[in-house]
ROTIMAR-710635 format. One record per residue (C-alpha): residue in three letters; x negated, y, z negated. Coordinates in pm, 1 decimal, always signed. Layout:
N
NODE,rest,x,y,z
NODE,ala,X,Y,Z
...
This chain:
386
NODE,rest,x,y,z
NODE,unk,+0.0,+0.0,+0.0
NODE,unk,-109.9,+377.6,+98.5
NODE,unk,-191.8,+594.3,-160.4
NODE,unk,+121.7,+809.9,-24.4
NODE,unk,+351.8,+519.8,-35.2
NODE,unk,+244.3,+483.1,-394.5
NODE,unk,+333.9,+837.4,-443.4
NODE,unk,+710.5,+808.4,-285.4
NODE,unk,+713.5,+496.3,-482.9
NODE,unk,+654.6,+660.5,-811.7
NODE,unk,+892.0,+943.3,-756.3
NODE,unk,+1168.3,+700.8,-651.3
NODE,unk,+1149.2,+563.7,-979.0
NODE,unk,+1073.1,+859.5,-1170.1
NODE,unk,+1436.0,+968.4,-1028.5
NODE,unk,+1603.9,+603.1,-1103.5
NODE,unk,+1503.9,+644.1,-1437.4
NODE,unk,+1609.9,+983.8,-1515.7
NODE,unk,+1996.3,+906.0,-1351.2
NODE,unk,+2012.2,+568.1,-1571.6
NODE,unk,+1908.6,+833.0,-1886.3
NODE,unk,+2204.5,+1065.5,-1784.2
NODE,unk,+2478.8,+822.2,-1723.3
NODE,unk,+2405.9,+671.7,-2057.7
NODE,unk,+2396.5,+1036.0,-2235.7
NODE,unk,+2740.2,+1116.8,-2047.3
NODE,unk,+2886.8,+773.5,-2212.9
NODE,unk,+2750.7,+826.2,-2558.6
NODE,unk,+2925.7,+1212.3,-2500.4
NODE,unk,+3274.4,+1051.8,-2337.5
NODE,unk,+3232.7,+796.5,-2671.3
NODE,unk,+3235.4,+1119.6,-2889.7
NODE,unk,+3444.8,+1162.4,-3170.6
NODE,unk,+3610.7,+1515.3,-3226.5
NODE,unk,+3644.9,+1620.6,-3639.4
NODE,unk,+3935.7,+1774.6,-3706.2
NODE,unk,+4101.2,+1840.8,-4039.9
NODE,unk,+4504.1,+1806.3,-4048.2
NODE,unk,+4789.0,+1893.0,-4240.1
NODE,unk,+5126.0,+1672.0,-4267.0
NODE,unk,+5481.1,+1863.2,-4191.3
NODE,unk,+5736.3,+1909.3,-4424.4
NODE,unk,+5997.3,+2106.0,-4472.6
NODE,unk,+6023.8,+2460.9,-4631.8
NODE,unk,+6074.9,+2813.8,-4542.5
NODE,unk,+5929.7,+3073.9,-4322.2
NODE,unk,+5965.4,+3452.3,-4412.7
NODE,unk,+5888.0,+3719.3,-4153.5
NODE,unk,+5911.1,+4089.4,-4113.0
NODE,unk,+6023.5,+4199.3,-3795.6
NODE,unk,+5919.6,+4571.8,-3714.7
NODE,unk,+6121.1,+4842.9,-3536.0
NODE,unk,+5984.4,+5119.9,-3410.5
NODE,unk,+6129.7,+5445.3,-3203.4
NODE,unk,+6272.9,+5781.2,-3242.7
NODE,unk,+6549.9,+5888.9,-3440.7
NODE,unk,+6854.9,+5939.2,-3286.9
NODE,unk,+7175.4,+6099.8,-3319.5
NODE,unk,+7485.9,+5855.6,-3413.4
NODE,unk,+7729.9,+6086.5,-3250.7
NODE,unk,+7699.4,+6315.0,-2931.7
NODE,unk,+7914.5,+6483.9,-2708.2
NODE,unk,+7970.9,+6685.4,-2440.8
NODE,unk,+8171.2,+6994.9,-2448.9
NODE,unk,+8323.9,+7083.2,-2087.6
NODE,unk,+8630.2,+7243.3,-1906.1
NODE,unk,+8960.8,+7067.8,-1803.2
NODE,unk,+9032.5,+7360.8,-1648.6
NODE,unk,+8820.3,+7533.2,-1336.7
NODE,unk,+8828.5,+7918.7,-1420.7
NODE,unk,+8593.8,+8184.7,-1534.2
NODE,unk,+8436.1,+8202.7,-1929.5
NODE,unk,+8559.8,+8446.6,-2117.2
NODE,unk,+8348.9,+8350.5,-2434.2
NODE,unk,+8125.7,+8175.1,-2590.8
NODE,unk,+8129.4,+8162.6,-2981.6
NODE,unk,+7846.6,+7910.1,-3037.8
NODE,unk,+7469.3,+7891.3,-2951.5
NODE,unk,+7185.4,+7604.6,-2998.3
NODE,unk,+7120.7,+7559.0,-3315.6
NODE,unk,+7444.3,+7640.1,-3440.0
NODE,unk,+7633.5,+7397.3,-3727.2
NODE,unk,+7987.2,+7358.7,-3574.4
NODE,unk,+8286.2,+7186.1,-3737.5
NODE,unk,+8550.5,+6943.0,-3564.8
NODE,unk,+8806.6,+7170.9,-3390.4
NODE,unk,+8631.7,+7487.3,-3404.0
NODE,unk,+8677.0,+7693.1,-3103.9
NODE,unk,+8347.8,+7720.5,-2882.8
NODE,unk,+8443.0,+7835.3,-2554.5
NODE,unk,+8754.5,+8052.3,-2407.2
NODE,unk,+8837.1,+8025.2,-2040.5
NODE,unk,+9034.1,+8368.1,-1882.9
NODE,unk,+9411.5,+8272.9,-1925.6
NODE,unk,+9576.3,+8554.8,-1788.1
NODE,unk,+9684.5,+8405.2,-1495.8
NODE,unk,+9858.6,+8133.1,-1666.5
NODE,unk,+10042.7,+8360.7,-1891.6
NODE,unk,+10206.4,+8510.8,-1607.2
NODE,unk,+10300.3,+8140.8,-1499.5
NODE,unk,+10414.0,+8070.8,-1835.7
NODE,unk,+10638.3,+8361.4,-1821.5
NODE,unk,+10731.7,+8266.6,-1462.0
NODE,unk,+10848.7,+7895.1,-1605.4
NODE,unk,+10994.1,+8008.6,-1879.6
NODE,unk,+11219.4,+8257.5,-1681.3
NODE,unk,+11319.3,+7965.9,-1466.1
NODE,unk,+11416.2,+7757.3,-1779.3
NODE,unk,+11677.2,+8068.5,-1899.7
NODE,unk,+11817.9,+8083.7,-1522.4
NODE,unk,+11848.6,+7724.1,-1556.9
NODE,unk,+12075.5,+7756.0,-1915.3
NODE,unk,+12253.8,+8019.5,-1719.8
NODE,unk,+12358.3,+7785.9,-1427.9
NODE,unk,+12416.0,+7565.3,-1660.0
NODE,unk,+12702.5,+7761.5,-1862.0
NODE,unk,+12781.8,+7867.0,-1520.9
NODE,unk,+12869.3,+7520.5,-1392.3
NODE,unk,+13018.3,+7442.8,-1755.4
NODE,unk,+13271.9,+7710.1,-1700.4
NODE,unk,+13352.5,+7580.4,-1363.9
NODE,unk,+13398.0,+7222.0,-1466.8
NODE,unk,+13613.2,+7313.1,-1712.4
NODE,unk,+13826.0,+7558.6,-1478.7
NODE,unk,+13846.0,+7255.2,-1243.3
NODE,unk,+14016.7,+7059.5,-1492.6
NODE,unk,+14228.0,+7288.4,-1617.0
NODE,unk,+14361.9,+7302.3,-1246.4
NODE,unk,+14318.8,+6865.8,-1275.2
NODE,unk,+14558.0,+6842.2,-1553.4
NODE,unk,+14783.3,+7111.6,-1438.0
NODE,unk,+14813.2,+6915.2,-1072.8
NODE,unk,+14870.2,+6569.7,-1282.1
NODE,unk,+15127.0,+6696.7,-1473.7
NODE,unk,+15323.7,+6882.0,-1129.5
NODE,unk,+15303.3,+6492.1,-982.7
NODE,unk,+15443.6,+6385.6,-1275.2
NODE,unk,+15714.8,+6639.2,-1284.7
NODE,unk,+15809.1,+6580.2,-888.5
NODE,unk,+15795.6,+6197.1,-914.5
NODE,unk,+16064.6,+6176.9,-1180.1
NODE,unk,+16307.3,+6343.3,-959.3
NODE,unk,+16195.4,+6150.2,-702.0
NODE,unk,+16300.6,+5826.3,-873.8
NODE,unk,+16577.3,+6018.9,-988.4
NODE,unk,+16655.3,+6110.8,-618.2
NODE,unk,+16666.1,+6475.2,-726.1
NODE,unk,+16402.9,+6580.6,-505.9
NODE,unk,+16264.5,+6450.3,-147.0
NODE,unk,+15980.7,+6247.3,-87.0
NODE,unk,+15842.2,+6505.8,+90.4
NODE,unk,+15758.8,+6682.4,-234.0
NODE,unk,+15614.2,+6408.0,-397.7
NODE,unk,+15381.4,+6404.0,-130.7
NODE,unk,+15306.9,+6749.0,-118.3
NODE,unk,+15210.8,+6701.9,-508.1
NODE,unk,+15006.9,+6377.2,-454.2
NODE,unk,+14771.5,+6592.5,-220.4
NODE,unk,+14729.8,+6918.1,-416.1
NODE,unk,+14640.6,+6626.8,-733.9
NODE,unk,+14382.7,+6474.7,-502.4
NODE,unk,+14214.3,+6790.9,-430.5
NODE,unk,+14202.8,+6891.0,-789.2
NODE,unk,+14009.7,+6559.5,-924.7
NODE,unk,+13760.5,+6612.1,-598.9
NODE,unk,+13699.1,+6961.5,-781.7
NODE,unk,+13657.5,+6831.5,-1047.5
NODE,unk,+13430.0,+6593.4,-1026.2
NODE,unk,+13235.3,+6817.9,-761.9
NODE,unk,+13194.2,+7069.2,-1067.6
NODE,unk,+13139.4,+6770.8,-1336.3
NODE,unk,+12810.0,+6677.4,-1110.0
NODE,unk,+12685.9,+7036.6,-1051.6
NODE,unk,+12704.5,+7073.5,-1451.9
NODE,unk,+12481.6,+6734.7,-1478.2
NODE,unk,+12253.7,+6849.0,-1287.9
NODE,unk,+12194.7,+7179.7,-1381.7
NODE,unk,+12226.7,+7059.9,-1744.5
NODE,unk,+12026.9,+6736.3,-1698.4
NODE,unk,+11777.3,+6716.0,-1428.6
NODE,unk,+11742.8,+7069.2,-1285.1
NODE,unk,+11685.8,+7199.4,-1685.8
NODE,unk,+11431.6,+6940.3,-1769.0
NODE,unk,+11271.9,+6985.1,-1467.5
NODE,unk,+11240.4,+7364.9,-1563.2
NODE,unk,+11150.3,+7260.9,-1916.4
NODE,unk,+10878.7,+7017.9,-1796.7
NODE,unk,+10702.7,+7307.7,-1600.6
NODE,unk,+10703.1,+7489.2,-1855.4
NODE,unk,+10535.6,+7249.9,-2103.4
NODE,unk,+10260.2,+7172.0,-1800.7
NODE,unk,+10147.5,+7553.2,-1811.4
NODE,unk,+10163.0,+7524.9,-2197.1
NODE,unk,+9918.2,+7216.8,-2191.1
NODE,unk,+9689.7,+7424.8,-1965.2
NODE,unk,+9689.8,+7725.1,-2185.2
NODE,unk,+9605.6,+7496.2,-2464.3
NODE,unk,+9257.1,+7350.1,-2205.4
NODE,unk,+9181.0,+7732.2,-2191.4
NODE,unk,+9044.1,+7717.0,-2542.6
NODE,unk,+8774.5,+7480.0,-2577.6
NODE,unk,+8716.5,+7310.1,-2897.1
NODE,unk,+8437.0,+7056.1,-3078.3
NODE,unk,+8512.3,+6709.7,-3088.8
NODE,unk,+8283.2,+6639.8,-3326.6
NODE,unk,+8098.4,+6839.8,-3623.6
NODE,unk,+7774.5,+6844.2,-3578.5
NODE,unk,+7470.6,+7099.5,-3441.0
NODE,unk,+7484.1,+7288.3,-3068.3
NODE,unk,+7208.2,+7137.1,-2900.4
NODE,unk,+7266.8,+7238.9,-2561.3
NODE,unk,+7450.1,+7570.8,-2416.8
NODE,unk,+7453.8,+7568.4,-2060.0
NODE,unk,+7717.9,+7860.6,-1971.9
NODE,unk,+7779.7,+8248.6,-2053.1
NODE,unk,+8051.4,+8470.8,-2063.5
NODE,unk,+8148.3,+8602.4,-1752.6
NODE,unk,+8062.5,+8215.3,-1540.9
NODE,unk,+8241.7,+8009.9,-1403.5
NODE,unk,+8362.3,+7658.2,-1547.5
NODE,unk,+8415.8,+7380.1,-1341.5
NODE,unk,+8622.4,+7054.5,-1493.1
NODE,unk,+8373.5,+6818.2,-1600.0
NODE,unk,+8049.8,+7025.8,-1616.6
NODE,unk,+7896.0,+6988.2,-1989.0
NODE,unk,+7902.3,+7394.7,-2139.5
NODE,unk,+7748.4,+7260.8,-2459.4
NODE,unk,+7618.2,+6932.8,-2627.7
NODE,unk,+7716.8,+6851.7,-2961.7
NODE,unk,+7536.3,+6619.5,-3155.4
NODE,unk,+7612.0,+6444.2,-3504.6
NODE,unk,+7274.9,+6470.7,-3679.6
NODE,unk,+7412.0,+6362.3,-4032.5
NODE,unk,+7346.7,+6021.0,-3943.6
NODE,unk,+7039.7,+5913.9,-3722.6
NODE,unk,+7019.7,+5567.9,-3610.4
NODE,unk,+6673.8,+5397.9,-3463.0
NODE,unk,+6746.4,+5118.3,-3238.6
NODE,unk,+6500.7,+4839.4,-3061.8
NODE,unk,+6464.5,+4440.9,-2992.7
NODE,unk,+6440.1,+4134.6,-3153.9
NODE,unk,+6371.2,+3837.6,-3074.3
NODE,unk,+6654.7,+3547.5,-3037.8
NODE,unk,+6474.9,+3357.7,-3357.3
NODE,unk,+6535.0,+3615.2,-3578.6
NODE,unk,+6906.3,+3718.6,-3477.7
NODE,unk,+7041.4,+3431.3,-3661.2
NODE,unk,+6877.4,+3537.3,-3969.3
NODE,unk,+6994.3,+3915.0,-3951.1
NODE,unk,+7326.5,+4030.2,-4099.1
NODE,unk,+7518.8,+4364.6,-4046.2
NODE,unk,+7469.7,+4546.0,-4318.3
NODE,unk,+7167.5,+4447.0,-4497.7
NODE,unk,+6965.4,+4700.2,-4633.1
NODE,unk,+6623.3,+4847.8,-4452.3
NODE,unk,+6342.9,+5029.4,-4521.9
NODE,unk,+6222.5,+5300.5,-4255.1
NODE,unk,+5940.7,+5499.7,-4279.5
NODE,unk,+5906.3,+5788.1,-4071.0
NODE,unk,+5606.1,+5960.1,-3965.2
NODE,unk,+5670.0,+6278.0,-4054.9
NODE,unk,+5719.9,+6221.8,-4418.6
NODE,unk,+5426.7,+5985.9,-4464.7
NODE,unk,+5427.7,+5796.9,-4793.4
NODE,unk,+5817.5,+5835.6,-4823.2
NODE,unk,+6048.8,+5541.4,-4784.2
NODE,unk,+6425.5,+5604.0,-4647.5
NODE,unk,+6657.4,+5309.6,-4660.0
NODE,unk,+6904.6,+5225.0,-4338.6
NODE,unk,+7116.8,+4975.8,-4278.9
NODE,unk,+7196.0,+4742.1,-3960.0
NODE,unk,+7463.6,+4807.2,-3825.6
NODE,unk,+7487.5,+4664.8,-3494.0
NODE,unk,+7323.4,+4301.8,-3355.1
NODE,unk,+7387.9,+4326.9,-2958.1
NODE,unk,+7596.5,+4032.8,-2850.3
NODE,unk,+7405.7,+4038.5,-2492.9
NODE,unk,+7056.2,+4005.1,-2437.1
NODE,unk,+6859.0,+4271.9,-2312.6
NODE,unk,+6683.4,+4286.5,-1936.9
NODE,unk,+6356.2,+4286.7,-2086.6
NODE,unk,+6435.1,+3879.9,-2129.5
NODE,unk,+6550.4,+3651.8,-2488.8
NODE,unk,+6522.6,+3990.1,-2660.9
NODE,unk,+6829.6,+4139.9,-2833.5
NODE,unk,+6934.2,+4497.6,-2904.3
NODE,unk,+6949.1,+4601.9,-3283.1
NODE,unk,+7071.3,+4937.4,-3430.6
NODE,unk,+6985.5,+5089.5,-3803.9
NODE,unk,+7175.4,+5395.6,-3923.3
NODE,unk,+7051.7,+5566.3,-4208.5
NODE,unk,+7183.4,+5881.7,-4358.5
NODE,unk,+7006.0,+6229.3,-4316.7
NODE,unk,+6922.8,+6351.6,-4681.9
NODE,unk,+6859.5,+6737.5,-4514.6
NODE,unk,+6473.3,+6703.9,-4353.7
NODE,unk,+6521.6,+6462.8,-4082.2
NODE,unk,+6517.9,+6589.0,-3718.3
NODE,unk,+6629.6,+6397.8,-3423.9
NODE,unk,+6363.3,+6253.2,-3220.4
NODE,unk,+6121.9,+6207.1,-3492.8
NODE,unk,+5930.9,+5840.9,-3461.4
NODE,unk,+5977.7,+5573.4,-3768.9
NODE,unk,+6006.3,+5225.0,-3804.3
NODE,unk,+6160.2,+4979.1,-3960.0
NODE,unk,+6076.7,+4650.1,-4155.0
NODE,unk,+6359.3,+4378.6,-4106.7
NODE,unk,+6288.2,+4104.7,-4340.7
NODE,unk,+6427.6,+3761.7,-4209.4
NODE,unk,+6400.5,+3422.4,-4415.7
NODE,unk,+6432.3,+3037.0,-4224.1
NODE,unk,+6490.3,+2806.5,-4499.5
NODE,unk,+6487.7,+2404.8,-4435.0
NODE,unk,+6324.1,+2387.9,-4120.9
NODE,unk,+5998.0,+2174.6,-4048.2
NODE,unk,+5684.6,+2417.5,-4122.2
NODE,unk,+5324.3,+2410.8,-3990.1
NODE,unk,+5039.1,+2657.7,-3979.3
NODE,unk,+5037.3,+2856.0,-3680.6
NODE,unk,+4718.1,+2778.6,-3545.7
NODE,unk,+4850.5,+2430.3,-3507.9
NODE,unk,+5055.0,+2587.2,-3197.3
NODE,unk,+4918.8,+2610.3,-2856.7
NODE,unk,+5058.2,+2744.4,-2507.4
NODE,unk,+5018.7,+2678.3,-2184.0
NODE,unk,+5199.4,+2720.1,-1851.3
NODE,unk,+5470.9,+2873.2,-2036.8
NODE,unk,+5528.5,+2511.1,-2279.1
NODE,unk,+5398.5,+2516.4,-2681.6
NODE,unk,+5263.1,+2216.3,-2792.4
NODE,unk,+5035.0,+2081.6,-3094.2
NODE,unk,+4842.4,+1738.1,-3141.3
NODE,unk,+5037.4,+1462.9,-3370.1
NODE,unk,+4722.1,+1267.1,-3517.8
NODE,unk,+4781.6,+880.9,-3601.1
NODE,unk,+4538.2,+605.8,-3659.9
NODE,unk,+4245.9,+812.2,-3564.8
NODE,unk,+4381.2,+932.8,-3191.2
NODE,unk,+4595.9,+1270.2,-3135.4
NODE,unk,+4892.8,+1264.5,-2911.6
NODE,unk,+4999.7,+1551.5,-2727.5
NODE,unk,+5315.6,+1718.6,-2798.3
NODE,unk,+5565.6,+1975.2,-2709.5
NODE,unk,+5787.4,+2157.6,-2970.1
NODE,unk,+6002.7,+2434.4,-2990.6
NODE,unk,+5900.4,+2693.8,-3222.9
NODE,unk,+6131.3,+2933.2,-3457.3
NODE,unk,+6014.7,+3202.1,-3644.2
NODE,unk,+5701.2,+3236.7,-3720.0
NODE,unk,+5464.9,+3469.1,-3943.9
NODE,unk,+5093.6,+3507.4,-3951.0
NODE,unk,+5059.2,+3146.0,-4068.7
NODE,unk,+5335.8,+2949.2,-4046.1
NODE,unk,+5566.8,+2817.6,-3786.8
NODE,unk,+5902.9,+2710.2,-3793.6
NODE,unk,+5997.3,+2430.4,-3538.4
NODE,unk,+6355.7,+2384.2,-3449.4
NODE,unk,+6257.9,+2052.8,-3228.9
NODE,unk,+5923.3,+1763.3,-3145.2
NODE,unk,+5782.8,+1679.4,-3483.8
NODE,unk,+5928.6,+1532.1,-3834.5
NODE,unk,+5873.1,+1568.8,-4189.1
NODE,unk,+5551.1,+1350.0,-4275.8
NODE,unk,+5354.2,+1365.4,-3955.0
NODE,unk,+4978.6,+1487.3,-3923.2
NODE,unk,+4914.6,+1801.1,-3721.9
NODE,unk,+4585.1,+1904.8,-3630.1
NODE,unk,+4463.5,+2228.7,-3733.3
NODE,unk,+4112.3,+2269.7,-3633.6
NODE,unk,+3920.4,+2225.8,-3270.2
NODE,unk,+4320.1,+2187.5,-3131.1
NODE,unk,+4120.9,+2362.5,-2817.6
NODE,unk,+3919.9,+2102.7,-2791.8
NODE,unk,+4127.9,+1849.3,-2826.5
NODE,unk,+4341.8,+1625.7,-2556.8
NODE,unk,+4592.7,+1389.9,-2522.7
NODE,unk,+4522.6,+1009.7,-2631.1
NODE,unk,+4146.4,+1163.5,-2762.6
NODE,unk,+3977.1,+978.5,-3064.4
NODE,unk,+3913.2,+1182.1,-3364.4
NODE,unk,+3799.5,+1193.8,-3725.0
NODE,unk,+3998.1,+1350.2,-3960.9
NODE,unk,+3793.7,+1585.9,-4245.2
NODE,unk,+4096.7,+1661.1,-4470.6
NODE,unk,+4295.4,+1952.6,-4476.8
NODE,unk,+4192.6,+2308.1,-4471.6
């Protein structure tokens, strides 16, 4: 053999040697076991505080505006102002519904005087019935008695027909100037009173002038906010939770907020709405706290508040026991020295502990270290508990 076939020789098994090294490295590696330390699940109770946070807001606002199109007249309120329920704010220029209040009402008294008017004629036209009845009596008992011709009789019968077509003529020109034609009237006039009433503009609500958006001398259009009224007695903060905890919350319970204007002081709310519907943002729900506005607190001021929500009887674990992927949580059961893969549905859940509402009983290991490390059917050791 050349000396350079001894060379390629050497290196060939140089290389052999080093591969058979690695394999057997990889298999002591794949042979491995992982230590872990576990903890076994039992039931208990989780307690969480859910946090709020957001700007105070009014309970209550509204917005003042015009049934009526027509031009201000005045304004008696400006932002800033306190205002009470029914106090006037704004006047709209009436005088041209006066003038058709007078107009209606004018019709209404020529209405009354139709009415007598028709009255007296309806009661003319049966003075004249009753006077015709009792000549047709009269004529047909000489008639019968053969005292007078037929001809008579007949004469008689006509005039009394004529005189109960007057009548009732006159009867139905008295209903309806009485009736129809006078509540008609009446109704027009009640129409211009409602208007009049729309040309004074009044608060719905007591509260503070926020916005004034219209002087004396403008015009108002139906519709168009003049001013905004808001309720500032109350303030309420509002913001999500999420579906765990909405079981556990009750309308009414007490809450602290904490605003950040009055740092170190504690105001206490109350919840006072749980929204029924989820909101867009996904398996988050709307919740509202009211609290009451001792005399300092302005609208739009930031705070939060501290919900405090309590799962009793459910199976606990530490969090870190709780991994995620793809959208799935899962932990590692451990038995006879291998960990199985799991999925579970968590509750609530605090900075250590997890409620899960399905995948694992009371009495089964967990893992609760190197879970990153770890995979399903893997041998480990378990080191205790932590």
């Amino acid at each position: 053999m050349t000396a350079r076939n001894k060379k390629v020789a050497a290196l060939l098994l140089a290389g052999l040697l080093a591969l058979a090294a690695t394999g057997c490295g990889a298999r002591a590696k794949a042979n491995e076991q992982v230590a872990i330390q576990t903890v076994t699940a039992s039931r208990g109770e989780v307690a969480a505080t859910v946090q709020i946070t957001g700007a105070l807001m009014p309970v209550q606002t509204a917005n003042v505006s015009s049934k009526l199109a027509g031009q201000v007249k005045a304004v008696k309120a400006d932002v800033g102002d306190q205002v009470q329920a029914g106090q006037l704010l704004v006047e709209i220029d009436a005088r041209e519904l006066q003038a058709q209040l007078q107009q209606a009402e004018a019709a209404v008294r020529s209405m009354h005087d139709q009415a007598e008017q028709a009255r007296i004629g309806m009661d003319t036209a049966k003075i004249g019935l009753d006077a015709a009845q009792k000549n047709y009596d009269r004529i047909k008992a000489l008639v019968d008695a053969g005292a007078a011709p037929q001809s008579q009789l007949d004469d008689a019968q006509t005039k009394l027909e004529q005189a109960q077509k007057s009548y009732e003529l006159a009867q139905k020109q008295y209903e309806i100037a009485s009736g129809s034609g006078l509540a008609q009237a009446e109704a027009a006039v009640n129409t211009v009173k409602v208007s009049l009433s729309n040309a004074s503009i009044t608060s719905p609500i007591s509260g503070v002038v926020t916005n004034r958006n219209v002087n004396p001398g403008e015009m108002a259009a139906p519709s168009v906010p003049l001013l905004t009224i808001a309720d500032t007695s109350r303030l309420k903060l509002q913001g999500t939770v999420s579906q765990e905890a909405v079981p556990l919350l009750k309308v009414g319970q007490k809450v602290p907020v904490a605003v950040d204007a009055f740092a170190g002081q504690q105001f206490t709310g109350e919840l006072t709405q749980v929204g029924p519907v989820a909101a867009s943002t996904g398996q988050l729900f709307p919740v509202e706290i009211t609290l009451v506005n001792p005399g300092g607190l302005k609208a739009g001021m930031t705070a939060s508040a501290s919900l405090q929500v309590v799962f009793a009887g459910g199976i606990v674990v530490p969090a870190q026991a709780i991994r995620t992927q793809n959208g799935q949580n899962y932990l590692f059961v451990v038995k006879d020295g291998v960990v199985e893969r799991r999925a579970v549905t968590p509750g609530l859940r605090n900075d250590t502990q997890v409620v899960l509402l399905d995948g694992l009983k009371a009495g089964e290991k967990v893992a609760v270290s190197n879970v990153g490390a770890l995979q399903d059917k893997m041998a480990v050791v378990e080191q205790g508990s932590p």
